[in-house]
Each structure stands twice: as structure tokens, then as C-alpha cells.
C-alpha positions as a Markdown table, in Angstrom:
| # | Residue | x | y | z |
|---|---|---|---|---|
| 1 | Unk | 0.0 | 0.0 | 0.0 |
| 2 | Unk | 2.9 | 2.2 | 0.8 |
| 3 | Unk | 3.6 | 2.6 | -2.8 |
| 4 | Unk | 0.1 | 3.6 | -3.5 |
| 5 | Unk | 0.3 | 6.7 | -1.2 |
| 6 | Unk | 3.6 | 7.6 | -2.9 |
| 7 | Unk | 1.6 | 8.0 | -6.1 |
| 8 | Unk | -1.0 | 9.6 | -4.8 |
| 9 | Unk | 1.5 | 12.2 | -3.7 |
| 10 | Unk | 3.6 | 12.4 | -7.1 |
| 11 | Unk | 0.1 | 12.6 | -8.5 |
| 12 | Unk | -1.2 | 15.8 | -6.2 |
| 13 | Unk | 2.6 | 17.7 | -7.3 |
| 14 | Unk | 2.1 | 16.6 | -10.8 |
| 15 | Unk | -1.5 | 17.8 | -11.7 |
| 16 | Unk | -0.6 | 21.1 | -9.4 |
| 17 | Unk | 2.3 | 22.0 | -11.7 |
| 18 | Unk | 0.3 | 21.1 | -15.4 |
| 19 | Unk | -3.7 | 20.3 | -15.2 |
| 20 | Unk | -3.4 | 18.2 | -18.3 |
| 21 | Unk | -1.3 | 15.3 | -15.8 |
| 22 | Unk | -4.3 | 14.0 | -14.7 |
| 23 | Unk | -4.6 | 12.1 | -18.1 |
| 24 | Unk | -1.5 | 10.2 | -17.4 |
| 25 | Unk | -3.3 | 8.6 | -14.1 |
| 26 | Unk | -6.0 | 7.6 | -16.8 |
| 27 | Unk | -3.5 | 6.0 | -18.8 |
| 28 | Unk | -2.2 | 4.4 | -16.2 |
| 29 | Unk | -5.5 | 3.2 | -14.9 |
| 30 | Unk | -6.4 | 2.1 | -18.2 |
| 31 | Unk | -2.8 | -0.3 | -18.2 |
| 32 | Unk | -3.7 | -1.5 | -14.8 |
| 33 | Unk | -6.8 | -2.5 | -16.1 |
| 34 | Unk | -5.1 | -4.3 | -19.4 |
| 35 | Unk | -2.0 | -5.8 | -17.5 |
| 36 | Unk | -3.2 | -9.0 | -16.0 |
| 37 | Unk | 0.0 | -8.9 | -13.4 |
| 38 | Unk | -1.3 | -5.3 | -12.4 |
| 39 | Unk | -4.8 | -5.9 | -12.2 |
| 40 | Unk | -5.4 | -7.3 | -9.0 |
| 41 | Unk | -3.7 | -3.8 | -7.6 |
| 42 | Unk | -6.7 | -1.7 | -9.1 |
| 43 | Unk | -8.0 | -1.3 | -5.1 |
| 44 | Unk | -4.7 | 0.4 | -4.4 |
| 45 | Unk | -4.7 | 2.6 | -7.8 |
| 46 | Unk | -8.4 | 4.0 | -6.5 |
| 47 | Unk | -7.2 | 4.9 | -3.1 |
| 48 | Unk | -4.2 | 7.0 | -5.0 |
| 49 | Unk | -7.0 | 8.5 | -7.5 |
| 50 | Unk | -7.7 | 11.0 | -4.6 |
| 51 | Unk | -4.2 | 12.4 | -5.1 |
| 52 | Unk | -5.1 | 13.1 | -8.5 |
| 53 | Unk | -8.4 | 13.5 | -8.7 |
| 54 | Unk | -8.3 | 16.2 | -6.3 |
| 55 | Unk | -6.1 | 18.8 | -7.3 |
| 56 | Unk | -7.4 | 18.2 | -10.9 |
| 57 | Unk | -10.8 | 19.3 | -9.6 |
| 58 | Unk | -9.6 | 21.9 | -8.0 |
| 59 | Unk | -7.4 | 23.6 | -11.1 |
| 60 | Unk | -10.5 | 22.8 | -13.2 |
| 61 | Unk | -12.5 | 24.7 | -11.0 |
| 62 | Unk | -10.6 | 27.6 | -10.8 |
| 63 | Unk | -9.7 | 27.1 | -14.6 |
| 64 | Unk | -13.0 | 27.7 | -15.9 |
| 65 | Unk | -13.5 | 30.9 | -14.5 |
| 66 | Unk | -10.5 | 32.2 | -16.6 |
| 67 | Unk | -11.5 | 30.6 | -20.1 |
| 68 | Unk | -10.1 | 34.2 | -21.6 |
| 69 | Unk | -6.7 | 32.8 | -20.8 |
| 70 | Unk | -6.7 | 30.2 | -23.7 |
| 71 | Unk | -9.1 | 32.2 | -25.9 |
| 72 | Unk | -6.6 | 32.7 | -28.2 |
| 73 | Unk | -6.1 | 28.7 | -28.8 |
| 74 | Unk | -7.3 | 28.2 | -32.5 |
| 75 | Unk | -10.1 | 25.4 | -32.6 |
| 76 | Unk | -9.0 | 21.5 | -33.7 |
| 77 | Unk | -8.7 | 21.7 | -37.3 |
| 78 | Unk | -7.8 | 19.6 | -40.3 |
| 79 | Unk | -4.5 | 21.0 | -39.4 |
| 80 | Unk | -4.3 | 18.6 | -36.5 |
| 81 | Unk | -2.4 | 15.1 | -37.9 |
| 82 | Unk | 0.2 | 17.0 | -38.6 |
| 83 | Unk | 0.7 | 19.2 | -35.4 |
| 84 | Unk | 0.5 | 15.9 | -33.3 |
| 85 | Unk | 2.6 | 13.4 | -35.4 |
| 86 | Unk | 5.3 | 16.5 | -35.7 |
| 87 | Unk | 4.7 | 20.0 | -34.2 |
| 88 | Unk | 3.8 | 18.0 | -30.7 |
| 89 | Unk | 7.4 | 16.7 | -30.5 |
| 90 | Unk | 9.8 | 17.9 | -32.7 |
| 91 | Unk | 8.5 | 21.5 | -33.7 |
| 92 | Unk | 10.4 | 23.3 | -30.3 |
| 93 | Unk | 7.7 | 26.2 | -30.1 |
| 94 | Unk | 6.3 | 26.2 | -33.9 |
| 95 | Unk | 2.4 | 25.9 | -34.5 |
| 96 | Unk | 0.9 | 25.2 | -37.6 |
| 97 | Unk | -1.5 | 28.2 | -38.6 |
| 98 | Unk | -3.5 | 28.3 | -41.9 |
| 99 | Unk | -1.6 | 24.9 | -43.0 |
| 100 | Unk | 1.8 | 26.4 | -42.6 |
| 101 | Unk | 4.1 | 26.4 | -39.9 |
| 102 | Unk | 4.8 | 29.6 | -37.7 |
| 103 | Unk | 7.5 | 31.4 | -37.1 |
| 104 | Unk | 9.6 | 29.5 | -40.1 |
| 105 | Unk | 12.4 | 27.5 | -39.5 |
| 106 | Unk | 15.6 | 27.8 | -40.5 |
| 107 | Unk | 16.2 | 25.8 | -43.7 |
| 108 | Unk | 18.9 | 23.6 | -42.1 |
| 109 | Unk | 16.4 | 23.2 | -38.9 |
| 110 | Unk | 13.0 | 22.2 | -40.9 |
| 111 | Unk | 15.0 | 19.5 | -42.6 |
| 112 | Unk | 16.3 | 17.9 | -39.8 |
| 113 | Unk | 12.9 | 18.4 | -37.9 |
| 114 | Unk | 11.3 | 16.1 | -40.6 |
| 115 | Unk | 14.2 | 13.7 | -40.7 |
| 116 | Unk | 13.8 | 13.4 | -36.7 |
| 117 | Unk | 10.3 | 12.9 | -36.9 |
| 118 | Unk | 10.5 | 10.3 | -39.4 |
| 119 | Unk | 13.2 | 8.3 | -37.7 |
| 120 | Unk | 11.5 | 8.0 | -34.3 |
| 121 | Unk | 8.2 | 7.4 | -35.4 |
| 122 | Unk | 9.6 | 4.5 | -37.4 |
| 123 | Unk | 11.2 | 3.5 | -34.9 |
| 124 | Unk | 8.5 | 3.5 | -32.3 |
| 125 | Unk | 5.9 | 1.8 | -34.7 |
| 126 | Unk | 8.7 | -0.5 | -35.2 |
| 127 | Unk | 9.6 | -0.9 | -31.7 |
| 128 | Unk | 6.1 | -1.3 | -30.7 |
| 129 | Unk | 5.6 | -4.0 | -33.0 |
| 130 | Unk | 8.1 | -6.3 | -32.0 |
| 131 | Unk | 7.8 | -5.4 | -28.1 |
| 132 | Unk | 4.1 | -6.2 | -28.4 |
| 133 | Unk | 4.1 | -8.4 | -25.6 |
| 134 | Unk | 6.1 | -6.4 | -23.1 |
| 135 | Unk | 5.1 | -4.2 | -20.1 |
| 136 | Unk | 6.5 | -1.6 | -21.7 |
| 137 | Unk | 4.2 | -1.3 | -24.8 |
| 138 | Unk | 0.8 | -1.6 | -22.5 |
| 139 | Unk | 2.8 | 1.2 | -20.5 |
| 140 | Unk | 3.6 | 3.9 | -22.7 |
| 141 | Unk | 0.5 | 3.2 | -25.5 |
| 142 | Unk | -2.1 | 4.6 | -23.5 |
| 143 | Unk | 0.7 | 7.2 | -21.9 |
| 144 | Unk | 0.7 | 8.1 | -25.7 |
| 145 | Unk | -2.7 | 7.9 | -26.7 |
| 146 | Unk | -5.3 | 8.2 | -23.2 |
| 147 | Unk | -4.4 | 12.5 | -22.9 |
| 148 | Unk | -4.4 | 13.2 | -26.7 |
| 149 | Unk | -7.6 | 11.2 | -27.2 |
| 150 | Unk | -9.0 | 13.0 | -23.9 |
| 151 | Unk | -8.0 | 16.7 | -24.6 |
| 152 | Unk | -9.1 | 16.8 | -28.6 |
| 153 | Unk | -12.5 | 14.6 | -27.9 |
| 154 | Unk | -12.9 | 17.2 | -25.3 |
| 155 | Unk | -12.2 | 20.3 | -27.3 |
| 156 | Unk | -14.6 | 18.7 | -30.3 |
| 157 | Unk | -17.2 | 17.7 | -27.9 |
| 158 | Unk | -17.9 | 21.2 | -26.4 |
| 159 | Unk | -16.6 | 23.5 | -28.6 |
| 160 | Unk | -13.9 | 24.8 | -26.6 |
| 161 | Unk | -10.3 | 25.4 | -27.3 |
| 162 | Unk | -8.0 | 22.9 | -25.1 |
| 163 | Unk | -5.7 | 21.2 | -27.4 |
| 164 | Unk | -2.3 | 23.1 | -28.2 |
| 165 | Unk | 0.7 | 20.8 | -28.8 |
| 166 | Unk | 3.2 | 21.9 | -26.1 |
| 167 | Unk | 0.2 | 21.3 | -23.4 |
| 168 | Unk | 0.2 | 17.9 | -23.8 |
| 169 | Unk | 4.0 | 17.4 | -24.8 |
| 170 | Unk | 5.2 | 17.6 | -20.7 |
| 171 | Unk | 3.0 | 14.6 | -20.3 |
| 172 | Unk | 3.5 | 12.4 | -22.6 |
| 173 | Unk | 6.7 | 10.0 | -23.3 |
């Protein structure tokens, strides 16, 4: 149990310094769930929700009463593929605005941007396919997927503006 509270307590730093953390407990929930060796610690996992769960409400609360803050945060667009497959982790402060990306790189630097990209996604799709049956793929697939899945259904669902590729880059691996 002892590890469970230290979770809890990573979890109430971690959604107090970036709201969008709380997806990672929901990926990891959601690999507790899929892991048979994990699943039998799900009551443990609930007890530590409340270190999560908590601060989470409380930013959100607070949050919503400032929706000017990050009314400047274009809606998801048909522009979105590409700002999560590449501006999301290898675009270092660029956004994608009208179908081009803003401020323009340097020649040298949108070359090896693409080249980057394309080498580790390879190499993760590739990696992910041969490590299929390893903790680590049931780990870092819904680490991956769970908060980008999360914050764009959210933004398309009511209308608002929450997805912006850096948000989500500090919590995702």
C-alpha cells in the first residue's frame, strides 16, 4: 500500500504543476486495467486516484472561470495530424496556422525536424511492433494515446479550445 500513497503524492505535485497530468493517471489506470500482473492492484490505484483526482478538480474549478486565458487557442482543425505526429514533439515552439508552420524555421532546422520525426516514429511503430508483448508497450500506448484522445474529444465535444501541442508534450513520453 505504501507505494500507492507515494503515487497519490507524485500525483497531487504533478496535476498542481500542469492540469493536463491528470490524463496520465488515466493512462495508467487504463494499463492497470489491461495488465493481468497489475490488475489485482486496481484497489490500491483508487485509493491514489484521490491524489489526482483532487487537485485536478480543483485547477479545473478555478480554470473555468478564466476561459479568456486560452481564448486565443485556434479550434482542432484539419491541421491537427500533422501538429501531433510533428509539431507535438519535434516542432520546439512552432504551431501550424493556416496549414503552414509559424515562425519559419531555419532551412537547415526544418529538414532535420522532418528527418527526426520520421526516424522516431519509425522507430516507435517499429519498436512497438516487435515489443508487443512487453510491459513496456501496455505502459507507454495509452501514456501516448489516453491524454491526446482525452483533450481533442474534449475540445470537439464542447466546442472549446483545449488542445495546443506543447500542453500535452510535458505529459507524454
Amino acid at each position: 500500500m505504501g507505494k500507492w500513497v507515494g503515487y497519490g503524492a507524485v500525483g497531487v505535485l504533478t496535476v498542481s504543476l500542469s492540469f493536463y497530468c491528470v490524463f496520465l493517471f488515466i493512462a495508467h489506470a487504463v494499463t492497470v486495467l489491461v495488465d493481468p500482473k497489475l490488475r489485482t492492484q486496481w484497489r490500491g490505484m483508487l485509493a491514489a486516484s484521490v491524489g489526482w483526482l483532487a487537485p485536478a478538480l480543483y485547477v479545473g474549478v478555478i480554470a473555468s472561470r478564466q476561459q479568456f486565458q486560452i481564448s486565443w487557442i485556434r479550434p482542432v482543425g484539419p491541421s491537427f495530424p500533422f501538429e501531433f505526429v510533428f509539431l507535438q514533439f519535434f516542432g520546439d515552439g512552432y504551431f501550424s496556422k493556416d496549414g503552414q508552420v509559424a515562425p519559419l524555421p531555419t532551412p537547415g532546422e526544418d529538414f532535420s525536424m522532418t528527418a527526426l520525426a520520421i526516424l522516431m516514429w519509425t522507430a516507435a511503430a517499429v519498436g512497438a511492433v516487435l515489443c508487443r508483448r512487453h510491459f513496456i508497450v501496455r505502459l507507454a500506448l495509452p501514456w501516448l494515446l489516453v491524454p491526446a484522445v482525452a483533450v481533442i474529444g474534449g475540445s470537439l465535444l464542447t466546442g472549446g479550445n483545449y488542445y495546443l501541442p506543447r500542453y500535452l508534450t510535458f505529459e507524454l513520453p
